[in-house]
N, C-alpha and C positions, 0 to 999 in steps of 0.2 A: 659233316658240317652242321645237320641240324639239332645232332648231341652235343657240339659244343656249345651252340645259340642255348641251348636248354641248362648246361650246366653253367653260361655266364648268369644267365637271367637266375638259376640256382644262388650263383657266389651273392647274385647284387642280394638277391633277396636276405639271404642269409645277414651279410653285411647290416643291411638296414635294420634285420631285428634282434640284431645281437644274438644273435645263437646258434654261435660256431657249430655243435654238435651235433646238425644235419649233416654236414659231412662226415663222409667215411673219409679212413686214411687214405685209402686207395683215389679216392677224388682230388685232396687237398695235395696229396703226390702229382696228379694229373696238371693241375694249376699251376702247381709251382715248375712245373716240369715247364710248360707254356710260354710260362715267362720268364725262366732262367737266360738273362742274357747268354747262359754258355751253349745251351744248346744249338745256338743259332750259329750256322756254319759261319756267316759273315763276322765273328770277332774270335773267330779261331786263328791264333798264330799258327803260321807255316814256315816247315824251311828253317835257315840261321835265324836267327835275330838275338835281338840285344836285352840284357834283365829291365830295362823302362820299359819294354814293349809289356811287360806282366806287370809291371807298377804304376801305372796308366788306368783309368776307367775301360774296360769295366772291370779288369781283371786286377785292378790294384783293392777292390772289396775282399775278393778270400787271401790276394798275395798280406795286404796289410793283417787281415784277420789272422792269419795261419801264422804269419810270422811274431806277431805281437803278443800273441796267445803262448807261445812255446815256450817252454821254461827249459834250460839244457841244464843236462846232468852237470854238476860246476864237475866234479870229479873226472869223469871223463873227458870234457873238456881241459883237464889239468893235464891229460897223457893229450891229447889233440894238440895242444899245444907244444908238444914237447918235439913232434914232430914235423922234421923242415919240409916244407914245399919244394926246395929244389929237385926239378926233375918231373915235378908233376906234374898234371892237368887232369881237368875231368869234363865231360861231355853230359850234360844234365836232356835227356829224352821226354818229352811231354807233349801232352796233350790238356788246352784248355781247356775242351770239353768234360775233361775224364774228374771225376771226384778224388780218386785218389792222388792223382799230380795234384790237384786242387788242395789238399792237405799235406803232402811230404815237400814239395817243393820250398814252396814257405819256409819249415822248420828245417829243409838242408840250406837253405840260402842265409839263415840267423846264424846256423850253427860254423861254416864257411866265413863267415864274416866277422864272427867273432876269432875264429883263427888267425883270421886276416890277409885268407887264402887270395893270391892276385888276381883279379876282376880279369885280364886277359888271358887268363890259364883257365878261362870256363868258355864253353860254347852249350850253346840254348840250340835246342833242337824239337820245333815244333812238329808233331804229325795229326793226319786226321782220325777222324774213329775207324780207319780200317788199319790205324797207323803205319802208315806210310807217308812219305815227307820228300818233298822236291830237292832233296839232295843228292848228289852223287853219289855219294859213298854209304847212304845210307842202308841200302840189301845187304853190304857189308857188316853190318854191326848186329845182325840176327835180333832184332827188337821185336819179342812177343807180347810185350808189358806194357804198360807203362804208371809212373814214370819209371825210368832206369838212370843209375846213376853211374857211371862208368868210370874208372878211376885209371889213368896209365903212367909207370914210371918209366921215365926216357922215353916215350913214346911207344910203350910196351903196358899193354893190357892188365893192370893187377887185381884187377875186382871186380864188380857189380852189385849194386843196392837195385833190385828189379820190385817194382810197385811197393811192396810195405818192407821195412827192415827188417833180418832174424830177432834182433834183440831191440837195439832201438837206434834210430840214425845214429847217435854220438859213435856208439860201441861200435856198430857194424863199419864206419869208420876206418878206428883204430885197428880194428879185426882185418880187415883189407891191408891199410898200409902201412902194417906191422907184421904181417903175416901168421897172425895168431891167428886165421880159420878163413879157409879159399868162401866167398861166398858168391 
């Protein structure tokens, strides 16, 4: 408690005379860490829920950032397209807290969209930082990662996109639901 009193009264000071450069990285990670609305158990999604629950304050800051920021390959997106949805669905695994849902989610949810993949053929699947999630079926789905992006045709398993992509969301994709490379 009395190292944090010292590093607030640090930040104000600092703050006031304009020079950032008393901090170390290592501090300014600390602060920012503090006050990341994500860490804080109380706005972590659990469980099902729905794509407004992450486009919502607080979590609509990195969802709009990530998503707005991502530029998709047009190319791959040319064979995405080329590809029918019927038969699919996909089960998208995250964690609010995590950095890296915090970054792919986003750029799968633009690139999904511009498909024009059906909003009810997705389930949001939130867990905690020991990831695990109030669902039933959830032990079942072997989730070490996150996010994991699960892909099934007829309601049969054809892929996985687990925390970062092989190549890049678009490709890793079509690599799934093409069957050009089990990932």
């Amino acid at each position: 408690m009395k190292s944090r009193f010292i590093l607030l009264l640090l930040l104000v000071y600092v703050i006031a005379s304009g020079n950032k450069e008393l901090f170390s990285q290592e501090m300014k990670e600390e602060v920012f860490v503090q006050k990341s609305p994500f860490a804080d158990q109380s706005t972590w999604v659990l469980g099902y829920f729905v794509r407004g629950q992450i486009t919502r304050p607080p979590h609509s800051e990195w969802f709009k950032k990530g998503y707005d920021e991502y530029i998709i390959n047009p190319e791959v997106l040319d064979r995405i397209l080329k590809i029918s949805f019927d038969g699919l669905s996909i089960k998208i695994i995250l964690g609010t807290w995590c950095p890296d849902s915090r970054k792919q989610v986003p750029r799968f949810m633009k690139i999904i969209d511009a498909w024009r993949f059906p909003e009810n053929a997705v389930t949001f699947i939130g867990v905690d930082d020991a990831k695990i999630s109030p669902v039933g079926e959830y032990i079942q789905l072997g989730i070490e990662r996150v996010p994991t992006f699960i892909f099934y045709k007829n309601n049969i398993e054809a892929g996985r996109i687990i925390e970062n992509p092989l190549t890049s969301l678009e490709q890793d994709i079509v690599n799934i639901l093409t069957g050009n490379e089990k990932n």
